[in-house]
N, C-alpha and C positions, 0 to 999 in steps of 0.2 A: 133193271139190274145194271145196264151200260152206265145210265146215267150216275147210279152210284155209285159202283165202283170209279167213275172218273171225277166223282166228287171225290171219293178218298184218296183218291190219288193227290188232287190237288191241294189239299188238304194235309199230306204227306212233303208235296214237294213246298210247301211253307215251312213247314217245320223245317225242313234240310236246311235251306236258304236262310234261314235266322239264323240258325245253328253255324252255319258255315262264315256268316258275318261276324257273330263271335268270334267265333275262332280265328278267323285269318285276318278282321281287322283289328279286334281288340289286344290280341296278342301280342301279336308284332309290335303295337302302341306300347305297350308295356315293355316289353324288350328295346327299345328306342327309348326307351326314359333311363335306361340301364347306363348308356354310355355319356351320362350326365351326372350319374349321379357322384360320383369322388371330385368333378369339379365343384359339386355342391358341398362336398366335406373339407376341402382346403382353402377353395377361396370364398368360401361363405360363414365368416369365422361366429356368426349367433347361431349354427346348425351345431358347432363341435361340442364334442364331449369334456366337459369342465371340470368334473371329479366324477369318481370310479373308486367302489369298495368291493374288494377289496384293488389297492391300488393298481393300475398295471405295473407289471413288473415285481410285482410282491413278492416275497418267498413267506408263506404261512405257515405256523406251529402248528396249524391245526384246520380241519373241513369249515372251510366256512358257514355260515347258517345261512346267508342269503348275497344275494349280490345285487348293490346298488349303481346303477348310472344318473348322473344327473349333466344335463344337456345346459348350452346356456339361456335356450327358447326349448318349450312347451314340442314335441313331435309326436307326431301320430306314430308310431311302431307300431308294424305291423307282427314281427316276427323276430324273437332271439332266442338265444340256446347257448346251452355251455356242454363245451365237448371236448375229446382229449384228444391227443398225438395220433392215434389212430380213427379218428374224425367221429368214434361216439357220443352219441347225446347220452347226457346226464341230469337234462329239466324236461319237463314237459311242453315247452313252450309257451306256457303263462305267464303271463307276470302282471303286475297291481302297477297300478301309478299312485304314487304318494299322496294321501289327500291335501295335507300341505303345503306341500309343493310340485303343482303338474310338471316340472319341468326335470321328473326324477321317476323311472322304475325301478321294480322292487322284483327281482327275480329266484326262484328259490331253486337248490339241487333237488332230484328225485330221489336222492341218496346221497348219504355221507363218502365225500369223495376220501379217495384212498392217494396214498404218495404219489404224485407224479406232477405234470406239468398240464393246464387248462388250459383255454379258450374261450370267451365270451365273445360272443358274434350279434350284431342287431343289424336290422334291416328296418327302413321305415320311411315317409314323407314329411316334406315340409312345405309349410307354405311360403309364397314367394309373392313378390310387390304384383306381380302382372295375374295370380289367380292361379297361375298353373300352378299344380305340388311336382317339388323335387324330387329325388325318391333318391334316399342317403342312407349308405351301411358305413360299421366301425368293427372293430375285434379289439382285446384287448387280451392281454396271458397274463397268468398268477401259477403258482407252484406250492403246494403242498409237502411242507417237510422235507421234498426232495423234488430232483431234476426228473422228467422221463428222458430213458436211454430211446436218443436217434432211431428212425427206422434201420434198417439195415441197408448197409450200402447198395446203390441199382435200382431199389424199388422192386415193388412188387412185383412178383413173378408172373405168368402165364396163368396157373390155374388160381393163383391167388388173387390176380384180378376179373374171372371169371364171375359171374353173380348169376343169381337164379333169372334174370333178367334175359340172358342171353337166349333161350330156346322159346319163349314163346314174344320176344321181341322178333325174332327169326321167323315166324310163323308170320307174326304180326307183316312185316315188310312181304315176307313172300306173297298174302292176300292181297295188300293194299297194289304188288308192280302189276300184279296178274291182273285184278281187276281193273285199274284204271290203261294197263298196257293193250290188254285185252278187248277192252270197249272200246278205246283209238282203233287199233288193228280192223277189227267188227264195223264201226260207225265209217271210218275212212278207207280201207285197204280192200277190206272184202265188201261193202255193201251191195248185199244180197240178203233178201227176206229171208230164205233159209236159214243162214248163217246166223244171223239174227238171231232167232228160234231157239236154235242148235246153243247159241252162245247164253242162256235166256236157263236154260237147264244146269252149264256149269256155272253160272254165278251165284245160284240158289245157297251152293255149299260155302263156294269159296267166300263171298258174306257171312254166313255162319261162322265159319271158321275165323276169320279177320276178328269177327266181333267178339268172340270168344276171347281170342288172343289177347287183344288191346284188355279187357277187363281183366284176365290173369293176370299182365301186366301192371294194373292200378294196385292191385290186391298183393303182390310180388314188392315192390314198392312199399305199400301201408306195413307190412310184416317185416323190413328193413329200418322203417323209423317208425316203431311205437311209441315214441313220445309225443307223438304228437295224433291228430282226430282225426277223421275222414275227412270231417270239412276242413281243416286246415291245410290237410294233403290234398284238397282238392280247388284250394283257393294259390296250387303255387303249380308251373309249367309242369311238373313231371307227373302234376294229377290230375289238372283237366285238361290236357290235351288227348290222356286216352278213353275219357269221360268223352268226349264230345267226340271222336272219334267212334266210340261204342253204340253214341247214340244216332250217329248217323247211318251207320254200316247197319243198326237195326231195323231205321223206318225204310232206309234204301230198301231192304230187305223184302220187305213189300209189295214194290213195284214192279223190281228186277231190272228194267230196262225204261228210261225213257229221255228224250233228246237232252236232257238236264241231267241226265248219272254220271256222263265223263266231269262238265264241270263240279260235281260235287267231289266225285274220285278224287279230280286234282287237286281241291282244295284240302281235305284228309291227308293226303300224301304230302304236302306242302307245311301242313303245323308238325310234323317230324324234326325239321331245320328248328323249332323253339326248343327242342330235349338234343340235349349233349353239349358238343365243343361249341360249335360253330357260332351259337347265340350268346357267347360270351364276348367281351372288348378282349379279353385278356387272349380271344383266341380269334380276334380277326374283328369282330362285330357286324357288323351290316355286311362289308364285303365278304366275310368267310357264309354269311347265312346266305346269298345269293348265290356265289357257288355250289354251296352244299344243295341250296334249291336245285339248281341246272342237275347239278350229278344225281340226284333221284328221278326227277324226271327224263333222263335221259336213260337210267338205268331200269325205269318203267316200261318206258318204250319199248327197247328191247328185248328185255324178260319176257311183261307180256304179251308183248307181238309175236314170242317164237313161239311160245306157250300155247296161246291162241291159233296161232298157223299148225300147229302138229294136233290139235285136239280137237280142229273145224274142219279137220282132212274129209271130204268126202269116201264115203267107203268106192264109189265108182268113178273110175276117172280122175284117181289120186295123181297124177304124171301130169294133167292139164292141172290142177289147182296150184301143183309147187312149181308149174315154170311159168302160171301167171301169179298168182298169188305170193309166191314165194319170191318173182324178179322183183316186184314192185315191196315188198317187205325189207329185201336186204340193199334197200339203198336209203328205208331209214336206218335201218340197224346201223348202218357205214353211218350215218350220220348222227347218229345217238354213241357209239363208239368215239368216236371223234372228242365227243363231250365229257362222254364220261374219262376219258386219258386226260383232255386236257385241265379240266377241274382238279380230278385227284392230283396229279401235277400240280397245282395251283395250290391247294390246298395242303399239303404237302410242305409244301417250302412253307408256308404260313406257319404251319405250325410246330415246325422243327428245324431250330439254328442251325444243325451240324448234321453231318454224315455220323462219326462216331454216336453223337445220341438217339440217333433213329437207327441204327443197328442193336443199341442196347440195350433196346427197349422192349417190351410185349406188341407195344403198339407198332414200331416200325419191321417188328419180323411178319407181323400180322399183315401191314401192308406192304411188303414184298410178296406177302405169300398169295395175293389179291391179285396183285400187277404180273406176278405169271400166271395165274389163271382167266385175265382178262387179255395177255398177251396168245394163250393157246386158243382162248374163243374168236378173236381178230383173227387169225392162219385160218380156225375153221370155217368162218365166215366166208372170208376171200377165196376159199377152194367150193364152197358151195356156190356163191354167185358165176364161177368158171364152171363148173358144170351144170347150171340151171339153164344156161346162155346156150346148151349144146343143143337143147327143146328137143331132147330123145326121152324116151320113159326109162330108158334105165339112168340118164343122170338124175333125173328126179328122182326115182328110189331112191340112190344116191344120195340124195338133198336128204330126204325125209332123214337116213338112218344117219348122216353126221351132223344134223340139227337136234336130234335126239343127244347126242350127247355134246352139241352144247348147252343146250335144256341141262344135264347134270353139272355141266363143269359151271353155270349158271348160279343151281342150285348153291351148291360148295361153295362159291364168291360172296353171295346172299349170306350164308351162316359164317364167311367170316368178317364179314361186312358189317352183322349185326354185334359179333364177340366186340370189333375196334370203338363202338359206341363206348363200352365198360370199361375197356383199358383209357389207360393215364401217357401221353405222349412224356418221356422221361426225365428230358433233362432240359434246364434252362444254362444258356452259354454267358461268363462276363468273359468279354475279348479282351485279350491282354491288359488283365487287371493286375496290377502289381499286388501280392501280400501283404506287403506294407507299406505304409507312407509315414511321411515326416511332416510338420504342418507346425509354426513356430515352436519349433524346438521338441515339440512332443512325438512321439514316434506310435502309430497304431497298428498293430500287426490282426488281418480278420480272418478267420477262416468258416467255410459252410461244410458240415455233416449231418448227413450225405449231400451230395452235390445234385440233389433232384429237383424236379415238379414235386411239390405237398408239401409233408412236414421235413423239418429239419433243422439244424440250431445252425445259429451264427456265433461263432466265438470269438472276443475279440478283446484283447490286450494293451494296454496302452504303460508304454516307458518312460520316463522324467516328467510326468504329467501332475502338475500340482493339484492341488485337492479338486474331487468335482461332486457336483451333488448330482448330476442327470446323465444319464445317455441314451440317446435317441437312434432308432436303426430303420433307414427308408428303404425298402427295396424300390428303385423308378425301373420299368422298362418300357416295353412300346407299346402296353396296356393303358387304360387311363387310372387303373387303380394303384395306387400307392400309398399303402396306409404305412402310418408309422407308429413304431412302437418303443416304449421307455423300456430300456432291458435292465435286466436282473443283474445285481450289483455281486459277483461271488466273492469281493476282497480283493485286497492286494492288486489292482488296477485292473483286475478281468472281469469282462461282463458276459452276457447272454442274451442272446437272443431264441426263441424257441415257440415254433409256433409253421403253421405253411406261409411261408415267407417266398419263395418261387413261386409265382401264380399263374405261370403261362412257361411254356417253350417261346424263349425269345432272348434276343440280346438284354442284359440286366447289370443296370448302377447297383452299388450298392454305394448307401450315406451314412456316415455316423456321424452325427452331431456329438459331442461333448461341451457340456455344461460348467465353467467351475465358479467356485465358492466365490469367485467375486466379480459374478456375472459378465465373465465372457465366453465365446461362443467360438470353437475350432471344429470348423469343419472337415471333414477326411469324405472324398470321395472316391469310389473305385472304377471307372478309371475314374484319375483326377477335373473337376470340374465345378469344385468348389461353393456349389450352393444350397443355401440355407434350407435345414427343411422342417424345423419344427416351429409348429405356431401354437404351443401349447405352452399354458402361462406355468 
């Protein structure tokens, strides 16, 4: 029976270990191909999109029946969609490629779309002289009989950026600090066979529980984009990350404890940084996902080291375990502390230009309301290590009943930790952008409504401007994405732009290119900086 059971063990800890190679190398490989790929859409001009029905920038009489891309080279797409102002799908995610010409899909709506303003988004690969594929996205806007009205100025509120997402992603993180905090604490802090044991009974659940969570989570997700499959939702980060997460926390579940749990714990806790901001260029790229790493695991540490220190309390002799166990816990906690300030910190400025727009936001009241709850756990901290240091048993009582609530005030940072995953940071800043410029003799006056992160129109005017047939509109900021788009012609010199044009909290150009009837080319930057941005014939 030994011998068995440590056959399945071993047996178990393969599975983890392949599992865990996927996940933490192949992932990140993929998210690293991310902050290439718009270099591959501007300066790799046989990848651009060459014609587009209906046109970008069209204003339609009517729903279109299908929508056509044609590429100037053949791409593998993996994935497009067309969606509106308030970012829902309206395809299914299929689409044909033309038999007679590979270098063209054919995408259909799921429904006859109604007045407003579209979206077509692709994402895809190509290949390239050296073997490696690129990995190359586009958008493109079209409008239906009419404009859609702007969101509403500010962005969405508080509960309206709240998602079903939020409480069992909150569950989710609360399993995964406890468990891998917990097993540090156990493996390094207390190492003692008892504890061990002890520790060995609460993980049975909190496993459970985690695995639970993470699948809610997939399913929470699938019921947010039904237009598309399980496999497809589970061929993109926000699907198999909690897929391989489920299936680890499952076979883990098995064993419970052995020298290989922490490094799998951390590796789960670690493919969390591929879901949200941080794995985006638009919101830092590799450096913001390396912070975000540190600040979970440092926010692991902590959690579940206090977790584990108040739940491995001996019933006898509780005063000796909190002035050893407990001195030697709160100087990692001070030093997990330390990380997690200065990352948020870090990440923080990353992601939000201004003071005003991280006040105005969901996301920046949310991380205020973080930063004094991690500031009242620091005070408590620092008063328990002054009294653990007295080595009387009533400081230790002491210890135990104001580690209990920061265990709660803990708790509370955790659920709103998880809520700022779902919020939108607000607003992107242009620094003293003039409204309007002058640029041989023509005058363009632009404005953005509303002035957020998402959707929002660009509207933009031009005075003494002799005929034009095009206008082009680049948002550049310190992202590498910068797609451009031919805007909507409304008459009488005014055009449009309309679509999520802000793609990050960051300082942001804004470019109009105009085109006129006898092929030349006036560029208006904001601020001024005068370069060309369209390479579309």
């Amino acid at each position: 029976m030994v011998v068995a059971r440590r056959s399945m063990q071993y047996a178990v800890l393969i599975c983890l270990f392949l599992l865990s190679i996927a996940g933490v190398f192949i992932g990140p490989a993929s998210v690293a191909a991310n902050s290439q790929q718009e270099k591959t859409v501007l300066n790799k001009k046989e990848y651009k999109l060459v014609e587009s029905s209906p046109k970008d920038g069209a204003l339609l009489n009517a729903s279109p029946k299908e929508v056509r891309l044609t590429f100037k080279e053949p791409l593998n797409i993996e994935y497009t969609t067309i969606f509106d102002n308030r970012n829902r799908e309206y395809s299914t995610g299929r689409f044909t490629v033309n038999p007679n010409d590979p270098r063209q899909i054919i995408l259909k709506p799921a429904k006859e779309l109604a007045p407003g303003t579209y979206g077509v988004e692709w994402y895809g690969k190509a290949s390239v002289p050296n073997g490696k594929a690129k990995e190359v996205k586009g958008q493109i806007y079209f409008a239906v009989q009419s404009f859609s009205p702007p969101p509403k100025s500010g962005g969405a509120g508080f509960l309206e950026q709240l998602s079903g997402e939020t409480l069992p992603g909150w569950i989710a993180f609360f399993g995964m600090f406890v468990s891998f905090g917990g097993t540090l604490f156990v493996q390094y802090i207390a190492r003692d066979r008892d504890v061990h044991r002890r520790w060995q009974y609460w993980q049975i659940p909190i496993y459970f529980l985690t695995a639970t969570a993470v699948m809610i989570l997939f399913f929470v997700r699938k019921s947010s984009l039904p237009e598309i499959s399980i496999n497809e939702l589970a061929a993109l980060h926000i699907g198999w990350v909690p897929l391989v997460q489920f299936l680890v926390f499952t076979l883990i579940f098995g064993i419970t404890y052995t020298r290989w749990t922490l490094p799998f714990l951390g590796a789960m806790l670690a493919l969390n940084t591929l879901v949200g901001h941080s794995n985006s260029s638009e919101y830092g790229g590799w450096l913001a996902m390396v912070m975000n790493t540190l600040h979970l695991f440092a926010l692991a540490v902590w959690f579940g080291g206090l977790f584990a220190l108040l739940v491995l309390a001996p019933k006898e002799g509780k005063w000796v375990w909190f002035k050893e166990k407990g001195a030697v816990f709160s100087r990692w906690a001070l030093i997990s502390m330390a990380v997690i300030v200065l990352t948020g910190i870090a990440m923080t400025v990353e992601y939000i230009p201004s003071w005003n727009d991280f006040i105005d936001s969901a996301w920046g009241i949310s991380v205020l309301i973080k930063s004094g709850l991690v500031i009242a756990i620091i005070l408590l901290g620092y008063m328990q290590m002054r009294y653990v240091k007295k080595g009387v048993e009533k400081g230790a009582i002491w210890f135990a009943r104001r580690s209990k609530w920061e265990l709660w005030l803990g708790t509370i940072t955790l659920l709103v930790a998880a809520a700022l995953i779902n919020f939108i940071p607000l607003a992107s800043g242009i620094t003293n952008s003039p409204a309007q410029l002058t640029k041989e003799g023509v005058t363009a006056h632009v404005a953005v409504s509303p002035f957020v992160s998402g959707f929002n129109d660009v509207n933009i005017r031009f005075e003494n401007a002799p005929p034009l047939t095009d206008v082009y509109v680049q948002f550049a900021g310190t992202s590498e994405y910068k797609p451009v788009n031919r805007a909507f012609d409304l008459g009488e010199g005014r055009y449009l732009v309309s679509g999520d044009q802000l793609r990050a909290p960051s300082t942001t150009y804004i470019h109009v290119e105009a085109i006129t009837q006898d092929g030349r080319t006036i560029v208006f930057a904001f601020p001024p900086r005068g370069e060309a941005i369209s390479d579309i014939q």
